[in-house]
Backbone as JSON, one array per atom type, in Angstrom:
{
  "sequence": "XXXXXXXXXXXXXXXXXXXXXXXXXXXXXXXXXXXXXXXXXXXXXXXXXXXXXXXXXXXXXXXXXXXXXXXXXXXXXXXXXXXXXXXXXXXXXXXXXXXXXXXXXXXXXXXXXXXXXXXXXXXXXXXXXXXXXXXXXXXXXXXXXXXXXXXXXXXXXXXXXXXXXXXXXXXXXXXXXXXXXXXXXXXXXXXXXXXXXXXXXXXXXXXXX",
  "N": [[0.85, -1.19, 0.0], [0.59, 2.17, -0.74], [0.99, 5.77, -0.3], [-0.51, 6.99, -1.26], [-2.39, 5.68, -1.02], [-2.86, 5.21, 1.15], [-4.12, 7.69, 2.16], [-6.27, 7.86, 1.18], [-7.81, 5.67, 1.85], [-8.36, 6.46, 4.67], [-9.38, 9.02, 4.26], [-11.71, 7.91, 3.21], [-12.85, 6.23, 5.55], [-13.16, 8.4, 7.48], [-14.71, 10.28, 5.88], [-13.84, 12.54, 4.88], [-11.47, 15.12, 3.63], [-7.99, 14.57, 4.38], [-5.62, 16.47, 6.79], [-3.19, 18.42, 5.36], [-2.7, 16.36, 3.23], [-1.58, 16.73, 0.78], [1.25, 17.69, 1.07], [2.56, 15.44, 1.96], [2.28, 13.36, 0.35], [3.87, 14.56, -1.2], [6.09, 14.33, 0.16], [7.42, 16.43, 1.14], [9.59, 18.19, 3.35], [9.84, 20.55, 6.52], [11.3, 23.03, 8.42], [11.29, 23.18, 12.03], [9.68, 24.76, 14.65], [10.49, 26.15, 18.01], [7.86, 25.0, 19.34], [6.63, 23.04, 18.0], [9.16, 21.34, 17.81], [8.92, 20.43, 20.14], [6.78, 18.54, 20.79], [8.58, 16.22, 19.66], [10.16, 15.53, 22.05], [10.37, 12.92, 24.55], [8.71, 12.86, 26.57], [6.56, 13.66, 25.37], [5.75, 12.29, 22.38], [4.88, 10.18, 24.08], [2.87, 10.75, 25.08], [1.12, 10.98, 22.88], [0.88, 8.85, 21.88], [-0.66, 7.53, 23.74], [-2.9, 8.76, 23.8], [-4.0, 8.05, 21.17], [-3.95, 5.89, 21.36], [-6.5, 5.6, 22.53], [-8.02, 5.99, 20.79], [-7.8, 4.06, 18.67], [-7.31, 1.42, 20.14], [-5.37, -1.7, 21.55], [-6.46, -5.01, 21.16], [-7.26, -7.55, 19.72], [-5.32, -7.36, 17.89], [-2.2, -5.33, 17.49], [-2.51, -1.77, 19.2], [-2.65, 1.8, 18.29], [-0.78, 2.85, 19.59], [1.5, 0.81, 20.19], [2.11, 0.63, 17.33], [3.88, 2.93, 16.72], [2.43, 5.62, 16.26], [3.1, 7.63, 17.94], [5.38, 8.58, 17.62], [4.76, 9.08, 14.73], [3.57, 11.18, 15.07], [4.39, 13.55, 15.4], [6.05, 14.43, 13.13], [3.97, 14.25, 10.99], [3.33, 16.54, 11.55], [5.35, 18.7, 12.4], [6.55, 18.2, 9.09], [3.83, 18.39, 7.42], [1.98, 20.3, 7.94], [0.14, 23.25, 7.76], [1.56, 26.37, 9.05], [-0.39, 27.89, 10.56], [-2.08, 25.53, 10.83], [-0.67, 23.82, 12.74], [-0.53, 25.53, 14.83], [-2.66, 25.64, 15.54], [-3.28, 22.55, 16.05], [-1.1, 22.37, 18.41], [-2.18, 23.84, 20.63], [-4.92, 22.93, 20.73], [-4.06, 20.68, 21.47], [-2.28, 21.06, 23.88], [-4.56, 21.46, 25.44], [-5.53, 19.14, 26.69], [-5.51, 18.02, 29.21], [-7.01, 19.83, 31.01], [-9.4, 18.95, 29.08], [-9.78, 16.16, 29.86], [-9.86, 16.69, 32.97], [-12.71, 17.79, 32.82], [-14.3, 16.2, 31.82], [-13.69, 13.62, 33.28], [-12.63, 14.36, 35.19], [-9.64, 14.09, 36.38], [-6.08, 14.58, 35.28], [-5.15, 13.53, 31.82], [-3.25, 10.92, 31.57], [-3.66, 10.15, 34.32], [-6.27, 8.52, 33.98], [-7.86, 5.58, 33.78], [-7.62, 3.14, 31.02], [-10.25, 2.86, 30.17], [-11.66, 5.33, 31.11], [-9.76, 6.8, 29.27], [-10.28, 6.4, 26.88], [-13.18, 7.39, 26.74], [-13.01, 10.11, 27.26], [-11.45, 10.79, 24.54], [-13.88, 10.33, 23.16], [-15.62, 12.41, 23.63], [-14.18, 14.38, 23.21], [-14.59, 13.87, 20.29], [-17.18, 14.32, 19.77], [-16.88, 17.15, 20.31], [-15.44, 17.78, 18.45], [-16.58, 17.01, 16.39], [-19.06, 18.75, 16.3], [-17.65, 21.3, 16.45], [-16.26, 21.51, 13.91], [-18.67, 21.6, 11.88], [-20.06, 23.82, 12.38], [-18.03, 25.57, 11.68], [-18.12, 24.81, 9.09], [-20.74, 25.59, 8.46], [-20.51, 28.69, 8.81], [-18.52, 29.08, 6.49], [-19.26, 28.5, 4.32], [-21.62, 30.67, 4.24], [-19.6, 32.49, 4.14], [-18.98, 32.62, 1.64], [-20.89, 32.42, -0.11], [-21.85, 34.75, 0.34], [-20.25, 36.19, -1.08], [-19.67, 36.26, -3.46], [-18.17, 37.65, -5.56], [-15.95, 37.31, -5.44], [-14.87, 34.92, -4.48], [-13.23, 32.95, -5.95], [-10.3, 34.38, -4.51], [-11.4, 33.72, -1.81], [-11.88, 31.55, -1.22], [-9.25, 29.52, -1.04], [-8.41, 31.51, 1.58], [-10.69, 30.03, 2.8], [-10.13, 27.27, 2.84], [-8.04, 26.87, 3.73], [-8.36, 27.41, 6.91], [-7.83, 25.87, 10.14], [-9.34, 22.37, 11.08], [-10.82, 21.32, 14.1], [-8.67, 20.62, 16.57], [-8.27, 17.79, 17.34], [-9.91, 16.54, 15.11], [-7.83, 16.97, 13.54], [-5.86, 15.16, 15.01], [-6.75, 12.59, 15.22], [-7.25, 12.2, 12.6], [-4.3, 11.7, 11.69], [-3.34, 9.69, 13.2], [-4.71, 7.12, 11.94], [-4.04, 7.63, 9.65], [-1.26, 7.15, 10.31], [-0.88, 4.73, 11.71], [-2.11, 2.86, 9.77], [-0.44, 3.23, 7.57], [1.74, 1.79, 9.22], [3.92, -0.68, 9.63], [3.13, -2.86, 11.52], [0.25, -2.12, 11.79], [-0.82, -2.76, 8.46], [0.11, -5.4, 8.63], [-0.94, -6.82, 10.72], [-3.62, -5.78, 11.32], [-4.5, -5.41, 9.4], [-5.08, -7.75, 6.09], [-2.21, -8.78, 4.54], [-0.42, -9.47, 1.58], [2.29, -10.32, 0.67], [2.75, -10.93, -2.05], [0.71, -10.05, -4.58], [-1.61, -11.53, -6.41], [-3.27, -11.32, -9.25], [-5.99, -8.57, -9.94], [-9.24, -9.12, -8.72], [-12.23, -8.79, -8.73], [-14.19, -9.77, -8.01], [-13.65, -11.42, -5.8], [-14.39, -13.5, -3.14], [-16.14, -12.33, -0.29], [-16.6, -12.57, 3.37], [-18.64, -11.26, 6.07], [-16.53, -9.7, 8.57], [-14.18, -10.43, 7.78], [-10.96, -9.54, 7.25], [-9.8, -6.24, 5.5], [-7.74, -5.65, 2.69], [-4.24, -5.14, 3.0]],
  "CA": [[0.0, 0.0, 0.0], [1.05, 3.72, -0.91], [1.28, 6.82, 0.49], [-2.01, 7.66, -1.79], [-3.8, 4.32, -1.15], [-3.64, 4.94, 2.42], [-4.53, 8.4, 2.53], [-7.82, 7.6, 0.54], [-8.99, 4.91, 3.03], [-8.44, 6.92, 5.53], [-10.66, 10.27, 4.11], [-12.77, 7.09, 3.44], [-12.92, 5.98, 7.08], [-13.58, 9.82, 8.24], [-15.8, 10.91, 5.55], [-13.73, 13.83, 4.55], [-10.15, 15.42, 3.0], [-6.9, 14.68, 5.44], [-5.74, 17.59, 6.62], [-1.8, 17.77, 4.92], [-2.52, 15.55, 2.55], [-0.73, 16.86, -0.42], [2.79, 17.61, 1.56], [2.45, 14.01, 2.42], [2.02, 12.68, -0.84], [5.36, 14.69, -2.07], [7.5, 13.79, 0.71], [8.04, 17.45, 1.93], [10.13, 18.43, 4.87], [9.71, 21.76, 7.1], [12.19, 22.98, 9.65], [10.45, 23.04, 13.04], [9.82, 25.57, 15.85], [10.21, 25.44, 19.23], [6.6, 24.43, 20.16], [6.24, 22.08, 17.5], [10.32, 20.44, 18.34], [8.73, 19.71, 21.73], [6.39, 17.01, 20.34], [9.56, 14.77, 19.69], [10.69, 14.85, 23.16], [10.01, 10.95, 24.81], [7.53, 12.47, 27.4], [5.26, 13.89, 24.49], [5.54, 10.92, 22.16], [4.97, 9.15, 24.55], [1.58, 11.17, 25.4], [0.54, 11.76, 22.0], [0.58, 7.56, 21.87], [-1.76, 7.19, 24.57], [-4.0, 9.59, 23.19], [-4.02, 7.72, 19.65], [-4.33, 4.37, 21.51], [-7.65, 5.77, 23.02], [-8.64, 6.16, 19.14], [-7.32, 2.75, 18.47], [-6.48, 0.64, 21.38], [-4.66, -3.04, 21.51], [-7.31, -5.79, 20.74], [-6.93, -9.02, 18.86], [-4.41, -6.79, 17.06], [-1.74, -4.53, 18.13], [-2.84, -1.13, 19.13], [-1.97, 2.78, 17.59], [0.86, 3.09, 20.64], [2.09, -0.26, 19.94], [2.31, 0.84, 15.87], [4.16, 3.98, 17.1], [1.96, 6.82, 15.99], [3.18, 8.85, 19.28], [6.65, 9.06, 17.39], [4.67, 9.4, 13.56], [2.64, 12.64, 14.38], [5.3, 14.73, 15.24], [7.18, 14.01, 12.21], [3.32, 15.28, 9.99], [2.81, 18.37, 12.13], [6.3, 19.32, 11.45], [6.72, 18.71, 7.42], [2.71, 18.4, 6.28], [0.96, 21.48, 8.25], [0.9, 25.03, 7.5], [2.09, 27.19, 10.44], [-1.86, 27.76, 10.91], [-2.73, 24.25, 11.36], [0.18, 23.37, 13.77], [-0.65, 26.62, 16.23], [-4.49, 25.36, 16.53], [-3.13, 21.29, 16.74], [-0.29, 22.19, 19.61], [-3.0, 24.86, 21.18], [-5.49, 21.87, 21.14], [-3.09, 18.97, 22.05], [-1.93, 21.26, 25.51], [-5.99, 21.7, 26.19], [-5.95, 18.06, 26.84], [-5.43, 17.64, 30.31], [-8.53, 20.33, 30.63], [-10.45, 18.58, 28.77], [-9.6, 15.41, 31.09], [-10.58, 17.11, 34.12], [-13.72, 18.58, 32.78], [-15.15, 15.15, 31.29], [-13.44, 12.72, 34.34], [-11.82, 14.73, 36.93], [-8.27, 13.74, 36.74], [-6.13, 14.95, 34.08], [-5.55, 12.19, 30.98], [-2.43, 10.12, 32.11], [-4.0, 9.38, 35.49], [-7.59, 7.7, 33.64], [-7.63, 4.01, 33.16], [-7.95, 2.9, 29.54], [-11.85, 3.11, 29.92], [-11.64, 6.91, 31.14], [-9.41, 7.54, 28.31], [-11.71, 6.7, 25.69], [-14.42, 8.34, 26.94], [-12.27, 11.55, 26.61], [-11.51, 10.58, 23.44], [-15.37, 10.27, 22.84], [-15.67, 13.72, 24.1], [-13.54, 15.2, 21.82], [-15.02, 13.78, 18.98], [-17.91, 14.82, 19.55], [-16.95, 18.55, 20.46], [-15.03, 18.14, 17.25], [-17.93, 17.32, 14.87], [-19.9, 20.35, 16.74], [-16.72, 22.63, 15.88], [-16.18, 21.53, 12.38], [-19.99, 21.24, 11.29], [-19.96, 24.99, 12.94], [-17.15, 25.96, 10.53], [-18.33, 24.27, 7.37], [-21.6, 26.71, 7.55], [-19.64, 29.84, 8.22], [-17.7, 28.79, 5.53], [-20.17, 28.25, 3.49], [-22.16, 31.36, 4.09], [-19.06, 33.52, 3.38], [-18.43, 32.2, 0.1], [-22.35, 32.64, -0.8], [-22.55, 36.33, -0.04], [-18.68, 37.23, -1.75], [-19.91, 35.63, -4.81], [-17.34, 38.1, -6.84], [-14.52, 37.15, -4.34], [-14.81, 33.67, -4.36], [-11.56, 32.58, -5.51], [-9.41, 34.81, -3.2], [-11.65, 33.53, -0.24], [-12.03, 29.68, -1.16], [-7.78, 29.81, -0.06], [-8.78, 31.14, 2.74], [-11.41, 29.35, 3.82], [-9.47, 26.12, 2.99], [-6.39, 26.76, 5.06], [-8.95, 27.35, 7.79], [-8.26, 24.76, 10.56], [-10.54, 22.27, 11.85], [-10.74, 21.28, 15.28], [-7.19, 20.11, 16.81], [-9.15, 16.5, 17.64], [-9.96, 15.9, 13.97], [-6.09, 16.48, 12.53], [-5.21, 13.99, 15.7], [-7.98, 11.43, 14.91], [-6.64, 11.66, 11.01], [-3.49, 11.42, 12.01], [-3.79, 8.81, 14.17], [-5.54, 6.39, 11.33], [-2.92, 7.93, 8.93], [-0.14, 6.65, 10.53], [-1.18, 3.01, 12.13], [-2.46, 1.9, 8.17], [0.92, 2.94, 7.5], [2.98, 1.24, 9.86], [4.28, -2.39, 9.58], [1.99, -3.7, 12.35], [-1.39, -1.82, 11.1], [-0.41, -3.5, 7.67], [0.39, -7.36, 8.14], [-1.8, -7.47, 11.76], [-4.89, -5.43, 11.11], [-5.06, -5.09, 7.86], [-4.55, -8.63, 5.05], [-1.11, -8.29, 4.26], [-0.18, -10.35, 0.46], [3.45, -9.92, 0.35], [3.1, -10.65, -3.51], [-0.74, -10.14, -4.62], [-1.81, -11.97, -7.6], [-4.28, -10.58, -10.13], [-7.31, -8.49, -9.2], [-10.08, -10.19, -8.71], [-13.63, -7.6, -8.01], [-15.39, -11.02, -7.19], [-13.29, -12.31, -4.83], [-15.54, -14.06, -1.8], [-16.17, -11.35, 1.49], [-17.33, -12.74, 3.94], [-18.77, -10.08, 7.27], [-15.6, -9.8, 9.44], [-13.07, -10.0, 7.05], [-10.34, -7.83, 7.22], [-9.17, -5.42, 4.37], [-6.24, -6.13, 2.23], [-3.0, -3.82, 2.89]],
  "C": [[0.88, 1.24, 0.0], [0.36, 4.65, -0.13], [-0.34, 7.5, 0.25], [-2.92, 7.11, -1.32], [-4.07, 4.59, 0.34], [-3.95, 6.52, 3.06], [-6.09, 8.4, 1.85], [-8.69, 6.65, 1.51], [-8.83, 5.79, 4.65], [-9.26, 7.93, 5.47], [-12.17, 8.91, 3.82], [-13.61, 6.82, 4.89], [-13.66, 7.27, 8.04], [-14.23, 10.67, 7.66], [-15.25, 12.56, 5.07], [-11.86, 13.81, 3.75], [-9.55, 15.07, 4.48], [-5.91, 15.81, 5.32], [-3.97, 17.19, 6.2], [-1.69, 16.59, 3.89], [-1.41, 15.63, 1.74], [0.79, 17.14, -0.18], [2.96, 16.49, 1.41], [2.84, 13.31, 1.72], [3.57, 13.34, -1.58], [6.2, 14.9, -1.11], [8.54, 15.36, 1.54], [8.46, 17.26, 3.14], [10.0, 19.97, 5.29], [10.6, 22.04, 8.28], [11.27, 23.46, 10.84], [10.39, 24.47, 13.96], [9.82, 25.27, 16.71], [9.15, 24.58, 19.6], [6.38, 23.09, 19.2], [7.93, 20.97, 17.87], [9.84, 19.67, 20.03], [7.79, 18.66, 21.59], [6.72, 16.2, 20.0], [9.99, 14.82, 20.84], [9.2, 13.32, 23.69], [8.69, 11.4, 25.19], [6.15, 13.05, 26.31], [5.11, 13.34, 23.42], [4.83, 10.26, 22.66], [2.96, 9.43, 24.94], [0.98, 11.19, 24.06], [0.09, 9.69, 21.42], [-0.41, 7.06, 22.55], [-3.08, 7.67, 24.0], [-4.84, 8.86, 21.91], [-4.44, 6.29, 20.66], [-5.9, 4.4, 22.47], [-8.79, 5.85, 21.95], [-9.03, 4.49, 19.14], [-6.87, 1.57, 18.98], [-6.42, -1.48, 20.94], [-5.82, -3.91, 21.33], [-6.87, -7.07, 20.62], [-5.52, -8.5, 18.14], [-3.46, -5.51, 18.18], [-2.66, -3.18, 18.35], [-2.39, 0.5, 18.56], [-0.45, 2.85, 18.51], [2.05, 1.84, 20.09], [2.84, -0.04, 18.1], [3.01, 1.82, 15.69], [3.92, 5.0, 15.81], [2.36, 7.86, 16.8], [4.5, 9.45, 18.29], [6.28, 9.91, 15.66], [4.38, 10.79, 13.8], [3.03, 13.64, 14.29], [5.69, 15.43, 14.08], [5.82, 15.32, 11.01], [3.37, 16.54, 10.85], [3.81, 19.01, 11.48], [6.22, 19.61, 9.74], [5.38, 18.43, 6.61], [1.95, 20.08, 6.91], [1.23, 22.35, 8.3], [1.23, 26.05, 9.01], [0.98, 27.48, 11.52], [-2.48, 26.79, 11.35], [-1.92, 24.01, 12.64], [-0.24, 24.03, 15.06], [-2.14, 26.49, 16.36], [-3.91, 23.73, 16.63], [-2.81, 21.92, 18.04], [-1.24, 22.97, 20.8], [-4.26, 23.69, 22.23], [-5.18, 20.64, 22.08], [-3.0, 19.51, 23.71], [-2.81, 21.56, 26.48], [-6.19, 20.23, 26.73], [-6.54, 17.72, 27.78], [-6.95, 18.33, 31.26], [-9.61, 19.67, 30.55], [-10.9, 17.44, 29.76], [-10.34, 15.31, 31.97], [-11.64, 17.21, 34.02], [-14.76, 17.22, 32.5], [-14.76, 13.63, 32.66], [-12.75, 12.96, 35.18], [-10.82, 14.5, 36.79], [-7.84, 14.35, 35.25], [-5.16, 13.29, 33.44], [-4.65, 10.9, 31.75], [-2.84, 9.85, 33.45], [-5.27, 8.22, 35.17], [-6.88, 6.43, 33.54], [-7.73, 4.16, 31.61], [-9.28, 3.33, 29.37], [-12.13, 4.7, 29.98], [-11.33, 7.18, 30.11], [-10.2, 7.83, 26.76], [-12.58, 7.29, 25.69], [-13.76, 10.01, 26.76], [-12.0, 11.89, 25.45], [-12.74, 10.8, 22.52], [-15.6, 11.91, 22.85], [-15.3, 14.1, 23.33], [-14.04, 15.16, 20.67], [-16.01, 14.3, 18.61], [-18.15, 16.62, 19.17], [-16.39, 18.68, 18.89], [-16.01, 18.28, 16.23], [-18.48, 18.13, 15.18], [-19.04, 21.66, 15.94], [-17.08, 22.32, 14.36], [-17.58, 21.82, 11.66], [-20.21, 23.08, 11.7], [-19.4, 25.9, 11.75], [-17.71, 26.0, 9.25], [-19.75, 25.66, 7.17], [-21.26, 27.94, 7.48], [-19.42, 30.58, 7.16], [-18.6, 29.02, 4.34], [-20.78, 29.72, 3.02], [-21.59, 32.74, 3.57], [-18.62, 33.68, 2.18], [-19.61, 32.59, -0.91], [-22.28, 34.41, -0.45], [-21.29, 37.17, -0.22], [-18.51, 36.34, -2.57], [-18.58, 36.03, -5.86], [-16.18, 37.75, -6.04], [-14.11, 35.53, -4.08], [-13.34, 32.95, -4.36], [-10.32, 33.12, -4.57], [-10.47, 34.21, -1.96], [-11.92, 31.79, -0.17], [-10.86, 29.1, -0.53], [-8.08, 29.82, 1.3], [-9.49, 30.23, 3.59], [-10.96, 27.51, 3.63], [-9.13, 25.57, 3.83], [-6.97, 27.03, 6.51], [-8.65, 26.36, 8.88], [-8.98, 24.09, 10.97], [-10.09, 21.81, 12.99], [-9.32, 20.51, 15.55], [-7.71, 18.82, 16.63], [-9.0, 15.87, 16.56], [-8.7, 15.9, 13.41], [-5.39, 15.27, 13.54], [-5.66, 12.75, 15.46], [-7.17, 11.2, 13.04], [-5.2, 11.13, 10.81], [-2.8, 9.98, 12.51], [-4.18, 7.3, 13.47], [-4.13, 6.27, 10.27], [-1.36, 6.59, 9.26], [0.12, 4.86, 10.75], [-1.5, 2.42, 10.71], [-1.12, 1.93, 7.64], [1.83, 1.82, 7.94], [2.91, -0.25, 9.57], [3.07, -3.09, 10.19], [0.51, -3.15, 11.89], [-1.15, -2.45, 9.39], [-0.59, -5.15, 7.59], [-0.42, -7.33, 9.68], [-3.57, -6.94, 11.55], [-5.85, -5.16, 10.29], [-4.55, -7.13, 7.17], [-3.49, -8.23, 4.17], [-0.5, -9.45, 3.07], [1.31, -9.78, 0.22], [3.44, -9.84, -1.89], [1.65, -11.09, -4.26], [-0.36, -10.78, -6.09], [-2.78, -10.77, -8.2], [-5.69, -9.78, -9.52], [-8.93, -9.04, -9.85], [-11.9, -8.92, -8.23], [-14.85, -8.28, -7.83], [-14.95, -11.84, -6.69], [-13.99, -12.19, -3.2], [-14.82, -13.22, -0.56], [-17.05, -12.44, 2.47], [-17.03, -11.81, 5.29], [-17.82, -10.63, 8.35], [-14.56, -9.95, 8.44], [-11.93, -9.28, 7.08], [-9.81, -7.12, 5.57], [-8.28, -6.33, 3.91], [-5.44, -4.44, 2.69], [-2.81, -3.32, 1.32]]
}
């Protein structure tokens, strides 16, 4: 699987564009800033894994921590997101502990696994509220600057959406990637034969890589 194939099941999976796609896809690099260099130290890796394994957690199959996404997301913030996206992720990412408190009292790294998901839950939800918020905005400023359209479609592009949703894409992004989301969670054919668009599904199945 490619860089394309698995950013398509993934806007599949989430019903929308991934945010950074097109850096992604040509392999750009970006030199970092402080705030964003501090999402490769261990102890925020190491948090940004937990977080993702509250997405995705261990199962029958490894889980996102285990597939190390804590170490991938750094890597897109840095060389896929525009300076704009990064300063609403890192903004979002350091609301965490916040959010934590506000949905289970403790902040995240103290919850069990079960807490953490439910925070996770939380987020998602506040996220589809934000974004769905955005999109009519968006929408409504594009409808009444009819003659302006193309200078404001840019803008309202590069808009970000909620920190949550670039971590959640992220998050999906990276684990279909990795070795272990590949040959454990996905059907992994080291050397596929011919395609076949009536080869037997049966419900439970997993994908092919």
């Amino acid at each position: 699987m490619n860089r394309r194939e698995a950013l398509q099941r993934v806007a599949l999976i989430l019903g929308g564009t991934v945010i950074g796609a097109n850096l992604f896809l040509e392999g750009c690099t970006r030199s970092a800033t402080n705030d964003v260099q501090a999402l490769f130290e261990a102890k925020t890796t190491d948090l940004l894994g937990d977080l993702a394994e509250a997405i995705l957690p261990a199962t029958a199959t490894p889980g996102a921590k285990e597939a190390g996404v804590g170490s991938f997301i750094p890597v897109m913030v840095r060389d896929c997101y525009t300076e704009k996206q990064q300063k609403a992720f890192l903004a979002g990412f350091a609301s965490l502990d916040d959010k934590a408190k506000e949905v289970k009292g403790k902040p995240f790294l103290e919850l069990s696994p079960e807490d953490r998901t439910a925070v996770a839950a939380a987020l998602d939800k506040e996220a589809n509220e934000f974004n769905k918020k955005q999109g009519e905005e968006q929408k409504d400023i594009l409808e009444k600057n009819k003659e302006k359209q193309n200078q404001l479609y840019n803008y309202v592009e590069n808009d970000p959406p909620h920190w949550f949703t670039m971590f959640k894409q992220l998050t999906l992004t990276g684990f279909f990637n990795s070795e272990l989301g590949c040959t454990k969670a996905l059907r992994f054919v080291k050397i596929p034969g011919k395609y076949d668009g009536n080869f037997p599904y049966k419900k439970g199945d997993k994908a092919f890589a």
